[in-house]
N, CA, C and O atoms as a printed pandas DataFrame, in Angstrom:
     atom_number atom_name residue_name chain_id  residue_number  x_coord  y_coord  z_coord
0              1         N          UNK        A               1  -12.706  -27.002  -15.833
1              2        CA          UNK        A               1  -11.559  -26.810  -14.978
2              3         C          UNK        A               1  -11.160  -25.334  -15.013
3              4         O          UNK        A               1  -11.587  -24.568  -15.876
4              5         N          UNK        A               2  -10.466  -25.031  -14.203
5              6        CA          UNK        A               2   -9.988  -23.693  -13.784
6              7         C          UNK        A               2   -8.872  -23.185  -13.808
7              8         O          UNK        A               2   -8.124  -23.687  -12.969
8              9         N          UNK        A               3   -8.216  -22.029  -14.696
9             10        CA          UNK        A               3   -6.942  -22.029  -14.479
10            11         C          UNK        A               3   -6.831  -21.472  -13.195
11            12         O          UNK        A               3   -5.625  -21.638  -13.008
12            13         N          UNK        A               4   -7.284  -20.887  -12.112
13            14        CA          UNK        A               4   -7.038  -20.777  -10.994
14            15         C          UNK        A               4   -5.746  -21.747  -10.350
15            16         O          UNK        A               4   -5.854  -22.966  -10.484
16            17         N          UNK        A               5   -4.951  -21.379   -9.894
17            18        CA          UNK        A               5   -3.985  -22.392   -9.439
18            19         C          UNK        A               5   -4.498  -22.383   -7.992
19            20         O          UNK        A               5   -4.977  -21.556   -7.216
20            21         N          UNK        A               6   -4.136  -23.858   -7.987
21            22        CA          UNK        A               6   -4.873  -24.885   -6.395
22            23         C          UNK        A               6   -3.919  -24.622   -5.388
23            24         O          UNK        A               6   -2.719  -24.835   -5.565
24            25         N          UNK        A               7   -4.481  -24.080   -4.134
25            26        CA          UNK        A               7   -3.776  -24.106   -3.006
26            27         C          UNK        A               7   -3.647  -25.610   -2.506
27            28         O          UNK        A               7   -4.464  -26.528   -2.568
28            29         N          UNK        A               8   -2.496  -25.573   -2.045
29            30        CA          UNK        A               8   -2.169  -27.157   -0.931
30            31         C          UNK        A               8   -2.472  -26.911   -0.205
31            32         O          UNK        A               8   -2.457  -25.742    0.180
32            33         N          UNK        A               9   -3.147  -28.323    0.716
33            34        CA          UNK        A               9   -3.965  -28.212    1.647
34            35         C          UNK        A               9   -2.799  -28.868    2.419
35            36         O          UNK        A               9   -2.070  -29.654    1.813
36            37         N          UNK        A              10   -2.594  -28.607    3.644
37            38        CA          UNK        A              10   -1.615  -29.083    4.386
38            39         C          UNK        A              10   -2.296  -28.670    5.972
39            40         O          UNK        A              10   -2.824  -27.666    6.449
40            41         N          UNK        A              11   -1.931  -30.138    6.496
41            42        CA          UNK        A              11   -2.864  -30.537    7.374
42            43         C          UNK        A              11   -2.044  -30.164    9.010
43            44         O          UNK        A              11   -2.369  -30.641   10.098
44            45         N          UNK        A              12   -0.753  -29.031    8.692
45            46        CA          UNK        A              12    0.201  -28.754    9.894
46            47         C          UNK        A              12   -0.841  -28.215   11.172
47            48         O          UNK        A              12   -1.417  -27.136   11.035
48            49         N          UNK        A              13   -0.955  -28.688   11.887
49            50        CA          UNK        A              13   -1.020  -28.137   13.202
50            51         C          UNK        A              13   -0.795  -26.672   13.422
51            52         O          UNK        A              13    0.391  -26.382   13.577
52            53         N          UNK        A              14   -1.561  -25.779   13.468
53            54        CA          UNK        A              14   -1.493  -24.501   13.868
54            55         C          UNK        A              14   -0.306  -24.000   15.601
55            56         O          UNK        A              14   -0.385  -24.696   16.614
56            57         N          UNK        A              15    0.410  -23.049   15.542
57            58        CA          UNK        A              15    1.420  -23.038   16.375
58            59         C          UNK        A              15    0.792  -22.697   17.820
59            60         O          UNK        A              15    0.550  -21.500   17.973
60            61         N          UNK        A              16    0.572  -23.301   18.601
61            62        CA          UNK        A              16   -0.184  -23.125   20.076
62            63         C          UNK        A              16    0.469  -21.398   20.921
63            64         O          UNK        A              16    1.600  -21.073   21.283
64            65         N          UNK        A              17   -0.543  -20.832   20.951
65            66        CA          UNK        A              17    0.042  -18.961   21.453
66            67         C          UNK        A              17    1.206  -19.478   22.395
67            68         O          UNK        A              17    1.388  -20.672   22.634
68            69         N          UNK        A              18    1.967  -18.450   22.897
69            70        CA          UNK        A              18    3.163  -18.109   23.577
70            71         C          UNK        A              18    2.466  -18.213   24.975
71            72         O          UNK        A              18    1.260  -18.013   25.119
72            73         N          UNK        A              19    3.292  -18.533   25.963
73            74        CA          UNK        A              19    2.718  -18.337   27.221
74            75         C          UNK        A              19    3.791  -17.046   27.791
75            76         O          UNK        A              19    4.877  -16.619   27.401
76            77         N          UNK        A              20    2.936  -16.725   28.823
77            78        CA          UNK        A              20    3.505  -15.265   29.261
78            79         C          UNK        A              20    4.999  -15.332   29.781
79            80         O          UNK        A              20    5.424  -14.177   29.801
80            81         N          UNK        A              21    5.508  -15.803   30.008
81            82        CA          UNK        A              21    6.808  -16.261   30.096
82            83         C          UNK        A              21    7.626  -15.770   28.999
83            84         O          UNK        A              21    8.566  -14.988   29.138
84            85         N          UNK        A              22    7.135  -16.372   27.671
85            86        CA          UNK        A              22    7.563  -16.049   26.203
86            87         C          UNK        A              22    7.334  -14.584   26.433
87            88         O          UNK        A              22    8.338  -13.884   26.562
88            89         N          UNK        A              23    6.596  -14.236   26.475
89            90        CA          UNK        A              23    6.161  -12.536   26.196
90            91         C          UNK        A              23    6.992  -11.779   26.859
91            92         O          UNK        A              23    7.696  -10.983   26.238
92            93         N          UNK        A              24    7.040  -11.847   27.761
93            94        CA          UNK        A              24    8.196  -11.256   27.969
94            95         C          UNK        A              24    9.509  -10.828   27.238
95            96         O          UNK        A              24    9.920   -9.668   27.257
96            97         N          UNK        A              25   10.063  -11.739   26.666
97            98        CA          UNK        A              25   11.105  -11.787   26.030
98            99         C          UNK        A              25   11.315  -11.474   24.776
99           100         O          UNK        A              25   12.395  -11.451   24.186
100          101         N          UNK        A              26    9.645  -11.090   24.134
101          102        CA          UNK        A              26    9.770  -11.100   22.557
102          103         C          UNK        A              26    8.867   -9.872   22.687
103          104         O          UNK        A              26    9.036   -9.099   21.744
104          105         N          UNK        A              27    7.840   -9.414   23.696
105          106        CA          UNK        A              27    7.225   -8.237   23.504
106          107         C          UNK        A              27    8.278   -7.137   23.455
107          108         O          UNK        A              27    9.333   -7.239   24.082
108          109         N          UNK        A              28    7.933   -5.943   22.598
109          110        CA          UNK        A              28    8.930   -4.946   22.679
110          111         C          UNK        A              28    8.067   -3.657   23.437
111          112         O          UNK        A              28    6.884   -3.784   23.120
112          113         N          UNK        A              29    8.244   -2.578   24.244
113          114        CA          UNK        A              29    7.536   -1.724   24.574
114          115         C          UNK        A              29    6.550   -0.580   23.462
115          116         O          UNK        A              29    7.145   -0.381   22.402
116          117         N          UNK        A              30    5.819   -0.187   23.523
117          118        CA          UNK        A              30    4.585    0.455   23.163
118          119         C          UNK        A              30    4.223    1.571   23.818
119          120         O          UNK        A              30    4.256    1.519   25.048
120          121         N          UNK        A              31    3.843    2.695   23.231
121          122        CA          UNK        A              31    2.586    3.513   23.224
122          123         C          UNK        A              31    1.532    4.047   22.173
123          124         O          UNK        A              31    1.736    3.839   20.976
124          125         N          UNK        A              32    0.575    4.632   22.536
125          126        CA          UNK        A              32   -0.649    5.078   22.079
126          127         C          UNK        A              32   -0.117    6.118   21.355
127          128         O          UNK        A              32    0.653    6.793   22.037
128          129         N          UNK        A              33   -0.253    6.504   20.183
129          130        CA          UNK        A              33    0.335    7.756   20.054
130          131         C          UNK        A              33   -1.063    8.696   19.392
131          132         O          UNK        A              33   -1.854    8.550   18.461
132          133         N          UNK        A              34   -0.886    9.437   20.181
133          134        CA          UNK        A              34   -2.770   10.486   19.940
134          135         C          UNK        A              34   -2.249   11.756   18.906
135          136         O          UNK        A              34   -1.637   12.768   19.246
136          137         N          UNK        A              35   -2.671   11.385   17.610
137          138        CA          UNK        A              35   -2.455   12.242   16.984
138          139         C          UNK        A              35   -4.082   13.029   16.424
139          140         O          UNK        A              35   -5.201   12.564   16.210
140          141         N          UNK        A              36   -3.476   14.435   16.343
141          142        CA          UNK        A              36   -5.262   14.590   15.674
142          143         C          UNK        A              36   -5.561   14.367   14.199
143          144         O          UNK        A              36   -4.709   14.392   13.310
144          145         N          UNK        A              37   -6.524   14.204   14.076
145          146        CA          UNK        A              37   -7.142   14.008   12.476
146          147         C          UNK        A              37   -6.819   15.312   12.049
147          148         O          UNK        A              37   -7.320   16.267   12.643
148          149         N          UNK        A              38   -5.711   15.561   10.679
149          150        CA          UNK        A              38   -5.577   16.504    9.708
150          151         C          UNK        A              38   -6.636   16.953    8.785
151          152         O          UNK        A              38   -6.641   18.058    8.243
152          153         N          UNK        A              39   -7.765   15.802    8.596
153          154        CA          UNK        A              39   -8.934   16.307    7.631
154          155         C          UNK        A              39   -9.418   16.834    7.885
155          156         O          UNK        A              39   -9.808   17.855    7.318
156          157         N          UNK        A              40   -9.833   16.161    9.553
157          158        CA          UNK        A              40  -10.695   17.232   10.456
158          159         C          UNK        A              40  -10.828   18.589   10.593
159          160         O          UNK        A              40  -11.824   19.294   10.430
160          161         N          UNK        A              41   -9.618   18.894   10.938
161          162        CA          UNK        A              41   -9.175   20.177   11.054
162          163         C          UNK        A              41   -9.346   21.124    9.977
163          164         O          UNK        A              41   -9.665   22.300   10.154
164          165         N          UNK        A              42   -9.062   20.426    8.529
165          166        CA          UNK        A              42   -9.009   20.889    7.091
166          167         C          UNK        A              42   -9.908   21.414    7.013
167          168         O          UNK        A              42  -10.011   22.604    6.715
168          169         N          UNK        A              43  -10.978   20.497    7.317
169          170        CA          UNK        A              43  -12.547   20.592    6.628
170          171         C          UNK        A              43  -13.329   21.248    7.514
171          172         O          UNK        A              43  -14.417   21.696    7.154
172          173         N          UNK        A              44  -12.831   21.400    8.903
173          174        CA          UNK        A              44  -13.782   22.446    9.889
174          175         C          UNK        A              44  -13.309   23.928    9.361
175          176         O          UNK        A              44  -14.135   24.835    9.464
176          177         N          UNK        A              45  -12.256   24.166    8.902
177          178        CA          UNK        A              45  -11.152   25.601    8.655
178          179         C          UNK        A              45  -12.392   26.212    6.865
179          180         O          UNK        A              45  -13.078   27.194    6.578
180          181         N          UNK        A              46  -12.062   25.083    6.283
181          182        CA          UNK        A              46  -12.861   24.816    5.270
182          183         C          UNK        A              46  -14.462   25.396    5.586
183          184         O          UNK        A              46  -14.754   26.516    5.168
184          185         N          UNK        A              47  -15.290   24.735    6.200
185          186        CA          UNK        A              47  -16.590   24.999    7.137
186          187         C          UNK        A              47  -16.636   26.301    7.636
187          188         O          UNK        A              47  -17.775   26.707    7.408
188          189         N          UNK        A              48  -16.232   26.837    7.985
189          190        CA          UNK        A              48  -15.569   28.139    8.917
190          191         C          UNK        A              48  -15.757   28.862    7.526
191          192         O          UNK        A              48  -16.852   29.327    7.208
192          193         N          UNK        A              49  -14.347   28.961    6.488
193          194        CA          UNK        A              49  -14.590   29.815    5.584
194          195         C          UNK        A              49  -15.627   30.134    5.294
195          196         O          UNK        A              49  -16.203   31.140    5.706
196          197         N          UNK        A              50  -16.086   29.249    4.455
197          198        CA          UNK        A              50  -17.330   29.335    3.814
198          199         C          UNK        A              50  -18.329   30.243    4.344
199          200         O          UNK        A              50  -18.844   31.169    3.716
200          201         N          UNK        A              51  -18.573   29.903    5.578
201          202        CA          UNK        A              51  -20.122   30.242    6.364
202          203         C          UNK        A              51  -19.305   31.677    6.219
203          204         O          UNK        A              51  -19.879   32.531    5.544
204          205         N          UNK        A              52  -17.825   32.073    6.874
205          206        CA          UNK        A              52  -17.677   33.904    6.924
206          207         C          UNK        A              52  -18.199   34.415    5.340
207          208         O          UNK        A              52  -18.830   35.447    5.111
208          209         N          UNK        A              53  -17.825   33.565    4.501
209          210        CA          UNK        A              53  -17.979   34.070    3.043
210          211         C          UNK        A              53  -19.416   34.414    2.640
211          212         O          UNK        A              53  -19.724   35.171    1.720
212          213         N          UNK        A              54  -20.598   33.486    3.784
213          214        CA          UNK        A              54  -21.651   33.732    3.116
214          215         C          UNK        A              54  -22.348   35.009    3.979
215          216         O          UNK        A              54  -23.227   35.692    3.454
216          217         N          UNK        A              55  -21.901   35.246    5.263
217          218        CA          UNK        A              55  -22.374   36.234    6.687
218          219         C          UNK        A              55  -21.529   37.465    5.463
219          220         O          UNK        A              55  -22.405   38.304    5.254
220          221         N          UNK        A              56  -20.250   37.865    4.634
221          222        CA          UNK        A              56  -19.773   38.463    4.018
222          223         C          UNK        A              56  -20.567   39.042    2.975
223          224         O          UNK        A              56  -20.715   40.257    2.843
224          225         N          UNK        A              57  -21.139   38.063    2.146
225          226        CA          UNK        A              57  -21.702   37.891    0.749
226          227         C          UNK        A              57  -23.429   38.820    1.205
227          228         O          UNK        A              57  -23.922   39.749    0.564
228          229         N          UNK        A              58  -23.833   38.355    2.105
229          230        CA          UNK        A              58  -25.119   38.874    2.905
230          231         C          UNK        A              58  -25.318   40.524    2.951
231          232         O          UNK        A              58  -26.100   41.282    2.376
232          233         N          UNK        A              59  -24.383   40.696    3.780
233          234        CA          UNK        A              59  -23.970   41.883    4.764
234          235         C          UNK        A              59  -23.350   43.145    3.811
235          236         O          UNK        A              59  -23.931   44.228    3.876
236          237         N          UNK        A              60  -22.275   43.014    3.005
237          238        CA          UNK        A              60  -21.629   43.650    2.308
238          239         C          UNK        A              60  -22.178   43.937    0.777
239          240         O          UNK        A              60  -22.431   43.149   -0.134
240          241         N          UNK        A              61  -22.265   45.402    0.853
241          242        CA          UNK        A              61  -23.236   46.323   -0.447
242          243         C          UNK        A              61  -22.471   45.479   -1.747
243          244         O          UNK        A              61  -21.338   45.012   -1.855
244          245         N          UNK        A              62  -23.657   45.517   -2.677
245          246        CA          UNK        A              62  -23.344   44.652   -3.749
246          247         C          UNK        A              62  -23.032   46.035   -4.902
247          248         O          UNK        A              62  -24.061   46.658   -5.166
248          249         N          UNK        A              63  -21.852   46.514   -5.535
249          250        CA          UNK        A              63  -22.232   47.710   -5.810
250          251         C          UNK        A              63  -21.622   47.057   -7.276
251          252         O          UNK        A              63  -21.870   47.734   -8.274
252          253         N          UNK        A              64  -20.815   45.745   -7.486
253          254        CA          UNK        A              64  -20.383   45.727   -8.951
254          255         C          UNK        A              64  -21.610   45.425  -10.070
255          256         O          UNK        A              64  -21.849   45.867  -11.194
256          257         N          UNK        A              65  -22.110   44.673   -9.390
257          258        CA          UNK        A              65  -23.375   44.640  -10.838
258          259         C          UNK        A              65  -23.521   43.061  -11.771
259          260         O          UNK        A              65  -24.248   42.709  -12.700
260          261         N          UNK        A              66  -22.164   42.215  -10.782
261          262        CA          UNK        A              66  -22.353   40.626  -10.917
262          263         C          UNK        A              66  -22.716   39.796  -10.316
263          264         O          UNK        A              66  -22.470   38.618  -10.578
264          265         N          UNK        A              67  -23.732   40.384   -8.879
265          266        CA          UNK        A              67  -24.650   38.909   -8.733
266          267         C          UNK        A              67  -23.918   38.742   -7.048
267          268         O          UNK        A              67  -22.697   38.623   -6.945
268          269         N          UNK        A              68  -24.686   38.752   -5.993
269          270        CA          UNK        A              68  -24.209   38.135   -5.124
270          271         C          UNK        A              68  -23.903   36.698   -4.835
271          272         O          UNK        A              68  -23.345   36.242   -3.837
272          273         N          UNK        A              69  -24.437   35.966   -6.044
273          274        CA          UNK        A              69  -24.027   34.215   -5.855
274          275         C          UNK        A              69  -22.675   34.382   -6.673
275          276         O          UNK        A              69  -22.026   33.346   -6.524
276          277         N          UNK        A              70  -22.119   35.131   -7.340
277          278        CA          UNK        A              70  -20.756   35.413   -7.824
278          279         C          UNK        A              70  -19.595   36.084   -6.785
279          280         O          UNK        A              70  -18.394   35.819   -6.846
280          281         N          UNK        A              71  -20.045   36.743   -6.097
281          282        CA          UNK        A              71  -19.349   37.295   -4.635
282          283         C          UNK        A              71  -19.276   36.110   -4.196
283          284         O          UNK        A              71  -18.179   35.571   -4.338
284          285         N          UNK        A              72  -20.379   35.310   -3.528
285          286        CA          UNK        A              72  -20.318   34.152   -2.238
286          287         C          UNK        A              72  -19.067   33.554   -3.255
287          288         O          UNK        A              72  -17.882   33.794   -3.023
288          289         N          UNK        A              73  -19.364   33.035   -3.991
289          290        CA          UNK        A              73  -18.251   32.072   -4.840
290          291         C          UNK        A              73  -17.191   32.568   -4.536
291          292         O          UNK        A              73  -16.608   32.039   -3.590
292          293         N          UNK        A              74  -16.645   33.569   -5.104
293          294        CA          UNK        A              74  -15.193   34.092   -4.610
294          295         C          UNK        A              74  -14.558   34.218   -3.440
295          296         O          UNK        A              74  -13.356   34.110   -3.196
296          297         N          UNK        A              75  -15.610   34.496   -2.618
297          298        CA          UNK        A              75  -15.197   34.714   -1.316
298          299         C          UNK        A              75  -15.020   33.484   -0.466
299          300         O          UNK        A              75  -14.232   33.381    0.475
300          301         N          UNK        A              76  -15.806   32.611   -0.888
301          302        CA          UNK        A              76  -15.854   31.093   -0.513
302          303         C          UNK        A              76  -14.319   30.380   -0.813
303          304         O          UNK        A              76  -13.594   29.869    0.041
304          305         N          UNK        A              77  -14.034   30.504   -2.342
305          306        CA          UNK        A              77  -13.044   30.066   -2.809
306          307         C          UNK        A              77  -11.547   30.513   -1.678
307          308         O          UNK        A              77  -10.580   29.957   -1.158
308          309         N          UNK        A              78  -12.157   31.813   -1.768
309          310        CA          UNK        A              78  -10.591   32.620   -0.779
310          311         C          UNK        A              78  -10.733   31.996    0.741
311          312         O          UNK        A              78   -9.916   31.340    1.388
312          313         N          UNK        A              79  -11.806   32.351    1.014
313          314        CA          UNK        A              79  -11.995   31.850    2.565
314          315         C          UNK        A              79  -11.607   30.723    3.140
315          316         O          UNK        A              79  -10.979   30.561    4.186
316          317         N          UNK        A              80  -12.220   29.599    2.031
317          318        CA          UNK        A              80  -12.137   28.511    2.377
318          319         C          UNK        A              80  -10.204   27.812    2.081
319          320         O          UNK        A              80   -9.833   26.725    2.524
320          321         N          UNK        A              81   -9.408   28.654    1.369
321          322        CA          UNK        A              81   -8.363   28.387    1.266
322          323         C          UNK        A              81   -7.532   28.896    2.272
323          324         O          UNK        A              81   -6.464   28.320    2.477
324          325         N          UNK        A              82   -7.813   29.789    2.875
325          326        CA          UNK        A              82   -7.472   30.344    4.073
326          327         C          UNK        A              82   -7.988   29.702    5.417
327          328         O          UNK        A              82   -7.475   29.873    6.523
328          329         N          UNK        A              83   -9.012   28.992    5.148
329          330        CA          UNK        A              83   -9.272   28.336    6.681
330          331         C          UNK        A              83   -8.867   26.776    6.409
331          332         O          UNK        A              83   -8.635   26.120    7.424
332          333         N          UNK        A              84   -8.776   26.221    5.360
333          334        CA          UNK        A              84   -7.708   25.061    5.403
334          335         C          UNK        A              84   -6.218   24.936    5.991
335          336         O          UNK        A              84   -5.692   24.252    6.869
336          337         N          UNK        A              85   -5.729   26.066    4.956
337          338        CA          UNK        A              85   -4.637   26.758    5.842
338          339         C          UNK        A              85   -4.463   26.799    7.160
339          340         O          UNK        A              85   -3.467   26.385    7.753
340          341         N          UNK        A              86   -5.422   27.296    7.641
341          342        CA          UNK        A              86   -5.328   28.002    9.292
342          343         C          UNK        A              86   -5.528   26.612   10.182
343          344         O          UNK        A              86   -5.021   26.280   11.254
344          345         N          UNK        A              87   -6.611   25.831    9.179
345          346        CA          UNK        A              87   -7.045   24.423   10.129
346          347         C          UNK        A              87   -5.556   23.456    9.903
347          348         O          UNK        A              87   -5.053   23.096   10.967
348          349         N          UNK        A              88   -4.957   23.096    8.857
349          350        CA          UNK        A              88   -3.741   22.280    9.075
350          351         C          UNK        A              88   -2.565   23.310    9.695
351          352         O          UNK        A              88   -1.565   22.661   10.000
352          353         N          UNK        A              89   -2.433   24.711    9.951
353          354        CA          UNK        A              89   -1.327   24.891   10.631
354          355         C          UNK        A              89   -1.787   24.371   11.757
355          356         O          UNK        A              89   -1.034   23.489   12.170
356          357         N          UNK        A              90   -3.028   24.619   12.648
357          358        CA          UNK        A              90   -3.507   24.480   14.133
358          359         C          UNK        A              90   -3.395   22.423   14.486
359          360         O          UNK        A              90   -3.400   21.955   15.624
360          361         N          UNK        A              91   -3.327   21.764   13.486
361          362        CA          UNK        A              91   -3.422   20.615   13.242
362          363         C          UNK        A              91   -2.077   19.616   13.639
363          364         O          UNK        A              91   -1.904   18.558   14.244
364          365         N          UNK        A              92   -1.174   20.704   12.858
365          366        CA          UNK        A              92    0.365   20.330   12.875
366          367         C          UNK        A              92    0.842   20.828   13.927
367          368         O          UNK        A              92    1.711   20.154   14.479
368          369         N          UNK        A              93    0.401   22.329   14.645
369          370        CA          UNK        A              93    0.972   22.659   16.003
370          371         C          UNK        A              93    0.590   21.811   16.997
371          372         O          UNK        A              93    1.325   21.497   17.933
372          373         N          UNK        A              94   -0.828   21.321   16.798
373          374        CA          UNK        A              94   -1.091   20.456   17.755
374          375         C          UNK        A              94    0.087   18.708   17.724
375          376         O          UNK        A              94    0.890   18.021   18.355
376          377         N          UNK        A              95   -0.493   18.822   16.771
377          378        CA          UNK        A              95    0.647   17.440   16.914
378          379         C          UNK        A              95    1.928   17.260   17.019
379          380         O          UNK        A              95    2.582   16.230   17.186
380          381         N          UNK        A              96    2.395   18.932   16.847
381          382        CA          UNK        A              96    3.971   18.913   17.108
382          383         C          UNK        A              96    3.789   18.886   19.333
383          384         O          UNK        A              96    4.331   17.986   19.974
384          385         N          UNK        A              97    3.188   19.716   19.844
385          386        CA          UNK        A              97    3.217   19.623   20.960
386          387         C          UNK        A              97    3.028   18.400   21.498
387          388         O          UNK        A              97    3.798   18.207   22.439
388          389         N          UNK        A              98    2.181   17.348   21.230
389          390        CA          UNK        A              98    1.658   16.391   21.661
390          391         C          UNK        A              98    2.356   15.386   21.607
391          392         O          UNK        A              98    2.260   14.511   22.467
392          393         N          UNK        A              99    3.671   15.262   20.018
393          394        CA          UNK        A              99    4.672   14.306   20.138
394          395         C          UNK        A              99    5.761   14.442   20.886
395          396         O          UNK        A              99    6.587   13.572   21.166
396          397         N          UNK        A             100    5.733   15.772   21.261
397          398        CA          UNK        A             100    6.885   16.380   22.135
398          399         C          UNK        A             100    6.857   16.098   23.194
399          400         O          UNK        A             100    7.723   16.662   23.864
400          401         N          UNK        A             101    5.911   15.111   23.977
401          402        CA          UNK        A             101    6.225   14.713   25.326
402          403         C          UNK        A             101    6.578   13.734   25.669
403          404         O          UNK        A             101    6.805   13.544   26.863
């Protein structure tokens, strides 16, 4: 046996849908509300950094003497905190305009 406790089985008749008549009276009004994805935005701003950090890391004379995979890192780190940034402000402006109508 099971200590599981037993559901009752009860044999009620399920409640037959509303006819449109009803709906009327109990639907309340609706819209769609189109908001954009915040991750999205995060993680493209994010995406963005990075790649400037590595076109950066490439391009720009290595003159300290620690390693250009130690540059990309840093610059990644900064970049990519800055294009999160940039991707949720553009994220939130968007959705401030968009609820505004």
């Amino acid at each position: 046996m099971s200590d599981a406790p037993e559901h009752e089985t009860t044999s009620a008749a399920p409640e037959a849908p509303p006819v449109p008549e009803d709906l009327a009276s109990v639907a309340s009004p609706a819209h769609v509300r189109r908001a954009p994805r915040f991750g999205s935005f995060i993680g493209t701003g994010v995406g963005a950094g990075i790649v400037v950090a590595m076109i950066l890391a490439i391009v720009l004379p290595n003159s300290t003497g620690t390693g250009r995979f130690l540059v990309f890192v840093l610059l990644a780190l900064g970049f990519g905190l800055v294009g999160a940034l940039v991707g949720g402000a553009l994220a939130t402006g968007l959705d401030r305009t968009r609820s505004a109508r």
